[in-house]
Backbone as a printed PyTorch tensor [residue, N CA C, xyz], in Angstrom:
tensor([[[  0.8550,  -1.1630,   0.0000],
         [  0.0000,   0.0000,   0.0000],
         [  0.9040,   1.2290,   0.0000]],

        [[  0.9350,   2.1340,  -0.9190],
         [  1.6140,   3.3660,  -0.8100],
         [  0.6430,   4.2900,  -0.6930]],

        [[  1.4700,   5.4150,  -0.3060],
         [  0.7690,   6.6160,   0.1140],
         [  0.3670,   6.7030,   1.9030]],

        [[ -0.1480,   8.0010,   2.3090],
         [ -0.1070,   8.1440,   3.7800],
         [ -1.3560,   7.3300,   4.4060]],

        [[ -1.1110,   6.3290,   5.3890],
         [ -2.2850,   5.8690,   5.8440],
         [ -2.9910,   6.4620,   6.8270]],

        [[ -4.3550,   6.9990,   6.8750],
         [ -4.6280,   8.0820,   7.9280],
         [ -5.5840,   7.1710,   8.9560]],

        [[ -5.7140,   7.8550,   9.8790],
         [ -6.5430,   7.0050,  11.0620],
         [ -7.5800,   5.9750,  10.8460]],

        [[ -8.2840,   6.8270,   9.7580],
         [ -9.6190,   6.2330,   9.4000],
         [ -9.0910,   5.0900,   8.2930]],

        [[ -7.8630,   4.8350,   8.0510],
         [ -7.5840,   3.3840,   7.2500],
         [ -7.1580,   4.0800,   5.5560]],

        [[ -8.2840,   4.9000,   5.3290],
         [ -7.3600,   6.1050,   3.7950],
         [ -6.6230,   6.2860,   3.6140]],

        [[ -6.0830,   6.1330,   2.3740],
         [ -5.0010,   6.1770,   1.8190],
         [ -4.4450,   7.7420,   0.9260]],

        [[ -3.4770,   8.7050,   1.2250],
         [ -3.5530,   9.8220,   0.5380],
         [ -3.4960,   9.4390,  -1.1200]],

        [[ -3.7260,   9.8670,  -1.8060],
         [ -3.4910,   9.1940,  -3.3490],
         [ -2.6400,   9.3630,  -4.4400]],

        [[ -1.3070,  10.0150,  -3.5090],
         [ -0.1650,   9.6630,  -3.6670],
         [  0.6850,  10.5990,  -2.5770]],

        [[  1.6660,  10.5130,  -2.5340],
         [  2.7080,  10.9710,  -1.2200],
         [  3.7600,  11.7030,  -2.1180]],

        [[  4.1130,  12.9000,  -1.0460],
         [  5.2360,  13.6470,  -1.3300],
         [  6.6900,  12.3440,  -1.6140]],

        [[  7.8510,  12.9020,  -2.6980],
         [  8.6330,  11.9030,  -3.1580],
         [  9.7010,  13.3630,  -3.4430]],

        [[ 10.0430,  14.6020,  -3.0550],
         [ 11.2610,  15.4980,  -3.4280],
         [ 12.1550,  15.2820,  -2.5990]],

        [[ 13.3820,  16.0080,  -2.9590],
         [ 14.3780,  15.9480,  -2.2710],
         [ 14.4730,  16.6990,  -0.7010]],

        [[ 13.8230,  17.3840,  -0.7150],
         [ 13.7910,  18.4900,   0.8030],
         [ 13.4240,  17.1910,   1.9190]],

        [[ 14.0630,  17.1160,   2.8050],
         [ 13.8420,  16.1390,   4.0120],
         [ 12.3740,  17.1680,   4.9150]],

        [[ 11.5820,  17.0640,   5.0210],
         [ 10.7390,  17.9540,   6.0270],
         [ 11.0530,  16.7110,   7.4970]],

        [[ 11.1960,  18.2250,   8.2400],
         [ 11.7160,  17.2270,   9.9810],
         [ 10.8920,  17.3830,  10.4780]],

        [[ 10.0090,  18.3860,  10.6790],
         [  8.9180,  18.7460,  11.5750],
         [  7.3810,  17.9050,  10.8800]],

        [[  7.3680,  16.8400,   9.9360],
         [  6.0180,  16.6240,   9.4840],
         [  5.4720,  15.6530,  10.7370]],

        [[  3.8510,  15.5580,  11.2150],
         [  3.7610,  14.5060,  12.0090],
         [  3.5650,  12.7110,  11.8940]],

        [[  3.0020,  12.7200,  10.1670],
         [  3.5070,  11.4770,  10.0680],
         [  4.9140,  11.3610,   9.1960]],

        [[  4.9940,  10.0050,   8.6910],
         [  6.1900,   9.8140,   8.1830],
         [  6.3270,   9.7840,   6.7340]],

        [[  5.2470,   9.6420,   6.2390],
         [  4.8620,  10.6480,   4.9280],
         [  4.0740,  11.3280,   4.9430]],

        [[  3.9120,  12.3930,   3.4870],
         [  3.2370,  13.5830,   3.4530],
         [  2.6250,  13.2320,   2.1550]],

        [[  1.1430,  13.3270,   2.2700],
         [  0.2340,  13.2530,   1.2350],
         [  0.0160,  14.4580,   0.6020]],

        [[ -0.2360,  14.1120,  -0.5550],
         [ -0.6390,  15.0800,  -1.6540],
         [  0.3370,  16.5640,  -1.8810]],

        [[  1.3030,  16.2400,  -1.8170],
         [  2.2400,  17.7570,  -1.8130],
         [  3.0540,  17.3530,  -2.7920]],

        [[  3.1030,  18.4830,  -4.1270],
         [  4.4750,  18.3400,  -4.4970],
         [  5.9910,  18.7890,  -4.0580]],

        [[  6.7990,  18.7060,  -4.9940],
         [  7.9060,  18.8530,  -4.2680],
         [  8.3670,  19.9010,  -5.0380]],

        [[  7.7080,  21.0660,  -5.1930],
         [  8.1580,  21.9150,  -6.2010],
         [  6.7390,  23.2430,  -6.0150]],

        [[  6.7580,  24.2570,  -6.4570],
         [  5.8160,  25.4700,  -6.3800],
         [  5.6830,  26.0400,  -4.9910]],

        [[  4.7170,  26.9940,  -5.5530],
         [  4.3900,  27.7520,  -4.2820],
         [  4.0030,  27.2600,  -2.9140]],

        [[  3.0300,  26.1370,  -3.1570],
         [  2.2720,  25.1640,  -1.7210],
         [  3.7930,  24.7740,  -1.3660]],

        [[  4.4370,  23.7790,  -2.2010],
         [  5.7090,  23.4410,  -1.3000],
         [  6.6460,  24.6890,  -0.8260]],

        [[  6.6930,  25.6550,  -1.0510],
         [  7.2720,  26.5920,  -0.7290],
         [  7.1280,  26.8230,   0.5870]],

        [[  5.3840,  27.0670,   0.6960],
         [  4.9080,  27.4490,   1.9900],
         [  5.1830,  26.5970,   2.9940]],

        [[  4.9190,  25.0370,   2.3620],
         [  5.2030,  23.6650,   3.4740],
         [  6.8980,  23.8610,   3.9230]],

        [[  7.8190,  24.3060,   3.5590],
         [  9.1210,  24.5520,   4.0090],
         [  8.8580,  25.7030,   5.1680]],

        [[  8.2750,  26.6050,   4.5060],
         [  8.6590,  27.6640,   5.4300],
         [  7.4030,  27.6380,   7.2180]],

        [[  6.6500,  26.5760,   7.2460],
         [  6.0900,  25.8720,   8.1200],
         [  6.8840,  25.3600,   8.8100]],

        [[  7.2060,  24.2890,   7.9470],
         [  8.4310,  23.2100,   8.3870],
         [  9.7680,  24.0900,   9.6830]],

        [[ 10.0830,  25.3460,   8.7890],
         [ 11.1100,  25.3710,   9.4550],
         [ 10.6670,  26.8530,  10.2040]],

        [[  9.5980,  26.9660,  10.9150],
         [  9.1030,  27.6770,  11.9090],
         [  9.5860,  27.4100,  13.5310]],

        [[ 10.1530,  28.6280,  13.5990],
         [ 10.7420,  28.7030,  15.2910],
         [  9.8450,  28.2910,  16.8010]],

        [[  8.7700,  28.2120,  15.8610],
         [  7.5950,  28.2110,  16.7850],
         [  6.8290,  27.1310,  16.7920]],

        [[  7.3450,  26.1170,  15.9440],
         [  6.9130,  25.3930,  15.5880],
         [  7.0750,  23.3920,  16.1830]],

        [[  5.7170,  23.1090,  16.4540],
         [  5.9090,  21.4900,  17.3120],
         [  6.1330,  20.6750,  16.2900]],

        [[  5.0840,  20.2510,  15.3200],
         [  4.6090,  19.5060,  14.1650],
         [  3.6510,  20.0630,  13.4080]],

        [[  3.4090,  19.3860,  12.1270],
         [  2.4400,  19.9890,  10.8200],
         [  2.0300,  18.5890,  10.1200]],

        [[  0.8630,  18.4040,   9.5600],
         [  0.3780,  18.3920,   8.8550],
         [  0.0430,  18.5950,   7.5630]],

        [[ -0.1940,  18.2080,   6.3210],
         [ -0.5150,  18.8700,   5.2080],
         [ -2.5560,  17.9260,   4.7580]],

        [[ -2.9520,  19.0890,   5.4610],
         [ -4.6320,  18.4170,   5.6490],
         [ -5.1110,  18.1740,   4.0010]],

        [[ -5.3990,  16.8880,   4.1930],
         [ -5.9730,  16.4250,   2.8820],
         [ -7.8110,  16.9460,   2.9300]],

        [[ -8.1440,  17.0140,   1.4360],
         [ -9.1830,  17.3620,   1.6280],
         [-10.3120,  16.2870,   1.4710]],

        [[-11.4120,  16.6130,   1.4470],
         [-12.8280,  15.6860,   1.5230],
         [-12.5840,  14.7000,   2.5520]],

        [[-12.0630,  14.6970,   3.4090],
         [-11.9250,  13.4020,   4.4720],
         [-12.6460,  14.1750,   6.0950]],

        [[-14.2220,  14.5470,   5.8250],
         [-14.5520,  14.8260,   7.2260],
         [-14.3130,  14.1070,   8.1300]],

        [[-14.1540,  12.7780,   8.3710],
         [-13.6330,  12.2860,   9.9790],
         [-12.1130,  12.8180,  10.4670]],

        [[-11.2780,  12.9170,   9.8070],
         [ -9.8880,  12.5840,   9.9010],
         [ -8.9580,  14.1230,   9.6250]],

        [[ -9.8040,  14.8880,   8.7120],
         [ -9.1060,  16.1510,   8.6060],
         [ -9.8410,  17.1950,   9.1400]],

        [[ -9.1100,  18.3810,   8.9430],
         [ -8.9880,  19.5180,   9.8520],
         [-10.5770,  20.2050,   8.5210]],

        [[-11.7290,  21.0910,   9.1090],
         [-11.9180,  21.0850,   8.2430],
         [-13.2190,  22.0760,   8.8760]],

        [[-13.5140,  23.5430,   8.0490],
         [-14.7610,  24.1000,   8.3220],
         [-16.1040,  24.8090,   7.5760]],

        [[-16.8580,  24.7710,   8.3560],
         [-17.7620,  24.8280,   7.3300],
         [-18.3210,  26.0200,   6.1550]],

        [[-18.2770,  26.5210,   5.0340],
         [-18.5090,  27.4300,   4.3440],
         [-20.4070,  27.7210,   3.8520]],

        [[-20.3980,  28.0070,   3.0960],
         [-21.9410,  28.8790,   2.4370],
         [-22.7440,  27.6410,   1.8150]],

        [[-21.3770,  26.7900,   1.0680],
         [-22.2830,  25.6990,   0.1620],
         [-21.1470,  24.3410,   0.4390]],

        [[-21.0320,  24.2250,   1.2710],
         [-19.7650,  22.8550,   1.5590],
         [-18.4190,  22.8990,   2.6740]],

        [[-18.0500,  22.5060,   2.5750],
         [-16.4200,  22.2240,   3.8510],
         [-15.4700,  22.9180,   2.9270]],

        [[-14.7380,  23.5200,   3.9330],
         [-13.5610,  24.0840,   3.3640],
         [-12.3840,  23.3970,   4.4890]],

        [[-11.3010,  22.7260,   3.3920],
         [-10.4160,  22.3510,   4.0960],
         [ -9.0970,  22.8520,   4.0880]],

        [[ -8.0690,  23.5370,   4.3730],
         [ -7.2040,  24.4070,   4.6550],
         [ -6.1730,  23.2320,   4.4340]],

        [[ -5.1280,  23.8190,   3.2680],
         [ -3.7910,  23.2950,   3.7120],
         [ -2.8390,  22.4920,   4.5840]],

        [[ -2.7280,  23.1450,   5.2280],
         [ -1.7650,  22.6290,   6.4900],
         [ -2.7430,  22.8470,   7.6880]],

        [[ -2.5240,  22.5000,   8.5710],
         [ -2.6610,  22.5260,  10.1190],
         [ -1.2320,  21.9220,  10.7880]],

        [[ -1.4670,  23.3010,  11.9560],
         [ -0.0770,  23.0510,  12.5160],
         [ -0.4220,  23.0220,  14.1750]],

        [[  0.8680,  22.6190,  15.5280],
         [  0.7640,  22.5850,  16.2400],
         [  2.0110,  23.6990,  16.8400]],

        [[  1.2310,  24.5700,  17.3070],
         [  2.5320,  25.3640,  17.6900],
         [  3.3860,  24.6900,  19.3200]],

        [[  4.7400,  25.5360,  19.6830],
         [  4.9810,  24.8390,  20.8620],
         [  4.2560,  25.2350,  22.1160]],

        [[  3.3970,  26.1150,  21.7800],
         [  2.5250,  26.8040,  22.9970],
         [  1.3500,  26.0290,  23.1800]],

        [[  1.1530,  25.4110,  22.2100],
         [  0.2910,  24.2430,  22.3390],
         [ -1.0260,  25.1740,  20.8080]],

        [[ -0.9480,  26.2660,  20.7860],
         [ -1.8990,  26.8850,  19.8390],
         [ -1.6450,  25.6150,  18.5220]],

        [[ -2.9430,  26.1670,  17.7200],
         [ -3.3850,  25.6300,  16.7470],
         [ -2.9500,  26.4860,  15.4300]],

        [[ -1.9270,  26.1690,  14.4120],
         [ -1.8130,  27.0350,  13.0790],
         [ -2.3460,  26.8130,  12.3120]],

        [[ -3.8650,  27.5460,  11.4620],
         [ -4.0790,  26.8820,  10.0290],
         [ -3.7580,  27.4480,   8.8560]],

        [[ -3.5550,  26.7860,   8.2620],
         [ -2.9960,  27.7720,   6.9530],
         [ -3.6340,  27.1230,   5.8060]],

        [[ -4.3160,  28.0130,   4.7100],
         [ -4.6050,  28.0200,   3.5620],
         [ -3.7550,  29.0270,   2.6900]],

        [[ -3.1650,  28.2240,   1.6020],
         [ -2.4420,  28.7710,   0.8330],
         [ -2.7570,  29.5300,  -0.3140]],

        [[ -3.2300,  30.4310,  -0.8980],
         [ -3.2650,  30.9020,  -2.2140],
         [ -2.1500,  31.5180,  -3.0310]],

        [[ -2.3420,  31.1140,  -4.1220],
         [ -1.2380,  32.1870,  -5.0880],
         [ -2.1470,  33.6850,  -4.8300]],

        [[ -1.1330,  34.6750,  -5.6360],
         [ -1.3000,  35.8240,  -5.8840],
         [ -2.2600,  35.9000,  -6.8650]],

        [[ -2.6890,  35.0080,  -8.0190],
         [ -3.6370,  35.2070,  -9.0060],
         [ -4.9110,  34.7620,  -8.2540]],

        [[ -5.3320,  34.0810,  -7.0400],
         [ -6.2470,  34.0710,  -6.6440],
         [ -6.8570,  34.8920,  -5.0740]],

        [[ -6.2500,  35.9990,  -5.1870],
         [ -6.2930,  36.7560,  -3.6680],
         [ -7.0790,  37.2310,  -4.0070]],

        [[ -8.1800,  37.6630,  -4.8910],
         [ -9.6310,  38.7160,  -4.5200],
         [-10.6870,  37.5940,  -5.2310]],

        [[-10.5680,  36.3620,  -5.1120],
         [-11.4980,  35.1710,  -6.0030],
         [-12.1610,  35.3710,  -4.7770]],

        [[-13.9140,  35.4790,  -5.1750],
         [-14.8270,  34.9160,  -4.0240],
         [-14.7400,  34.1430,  -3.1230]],

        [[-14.1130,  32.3930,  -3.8530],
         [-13.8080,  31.9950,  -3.0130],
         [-12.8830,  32.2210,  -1.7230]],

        [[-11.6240,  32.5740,  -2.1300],
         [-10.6580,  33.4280,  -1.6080],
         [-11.3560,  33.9110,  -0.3420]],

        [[-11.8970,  35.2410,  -0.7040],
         [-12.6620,  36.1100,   0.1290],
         [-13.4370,  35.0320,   1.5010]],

        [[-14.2470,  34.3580,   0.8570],
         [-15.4390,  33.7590,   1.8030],
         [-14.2570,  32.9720,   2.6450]],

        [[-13.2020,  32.2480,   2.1130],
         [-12.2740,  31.2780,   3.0770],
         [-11.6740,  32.2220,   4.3820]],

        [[-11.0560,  33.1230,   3.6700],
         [-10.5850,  34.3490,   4.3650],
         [-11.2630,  34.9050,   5.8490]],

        [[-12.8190,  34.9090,   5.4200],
         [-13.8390,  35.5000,   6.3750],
         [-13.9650,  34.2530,   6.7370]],

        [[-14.1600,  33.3970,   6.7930],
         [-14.2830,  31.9400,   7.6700],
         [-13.1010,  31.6080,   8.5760]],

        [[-11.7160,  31.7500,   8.1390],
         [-10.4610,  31.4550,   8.9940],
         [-10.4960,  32.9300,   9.8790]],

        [[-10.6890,  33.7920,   9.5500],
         [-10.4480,  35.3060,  10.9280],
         [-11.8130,  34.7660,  11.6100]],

        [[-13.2370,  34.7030,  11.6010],
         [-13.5060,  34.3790,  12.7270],
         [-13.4510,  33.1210,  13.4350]],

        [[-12.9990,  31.8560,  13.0530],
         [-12.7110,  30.6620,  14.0960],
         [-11.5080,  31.6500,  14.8460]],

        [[-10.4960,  32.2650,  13.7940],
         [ -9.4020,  32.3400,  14.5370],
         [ -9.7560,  33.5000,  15.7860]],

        [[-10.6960,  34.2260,  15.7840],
         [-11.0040,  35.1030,  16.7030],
         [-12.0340,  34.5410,  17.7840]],

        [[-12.1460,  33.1050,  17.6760],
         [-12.9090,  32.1890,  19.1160],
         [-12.0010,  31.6810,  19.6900]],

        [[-12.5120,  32.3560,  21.6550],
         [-11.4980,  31.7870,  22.1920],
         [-11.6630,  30.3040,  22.8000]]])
């Protein structure tokens, strides 16, 4: 069986394979990431956060098992989720620059500031 096996027995549907070692991931592979662009860009600069316990790279459509909230017409599932060493929670959704004023964009945006503003 290749690829990341997640709690619920799923399989990611294929696994990170680049050269960058990530030290901080929490399992021992990383689903669905390439090893190249902007998302991997961001997954490095996670990775090598001062503040940082372990990460994640949250797969999507898997409501039992991933990180995941609710939008207007469906789940929105965010990138990464991280564990900081303070024990806080990091989520991160990644966009390029060609998609920073997309509706979607927007509505994700207004969904991550207020979880992130519940204490």
């Amino acid at each position: 069986m290749t690829g990341q096996k997640l709690f619920s027995g799923k399989v990611a549907a294929w696994s990170y394979s680049g050269r960058y070692q990530f030290k901080n991931h929490f399992f021992g592979s990383i689903g669905e990431l390439n090893g190249e662009g902007e998302k991997f860009d961001c997954a490095q600069v996670i990775d090598n956060h001062p503040k940082l316990k372990s990460w994640i790279r949250n797969l999507s459509g898997r409501p039992k098992t991933s990180f995941w909230l609710p939008t207007s017409t469906d789940r929105f599932y965010p990138d990464f989720v991280a564990l900081l060493n303070d024990d806080r929670i990091l989520v991160v959704e990644y966009k390029g620059g060609d998609r920073v004023t997309t509706d979607d964009t927007k509505e994700k945006r207004n969904i991550g500031e207020l979880w992130g503003s519940k204490k």
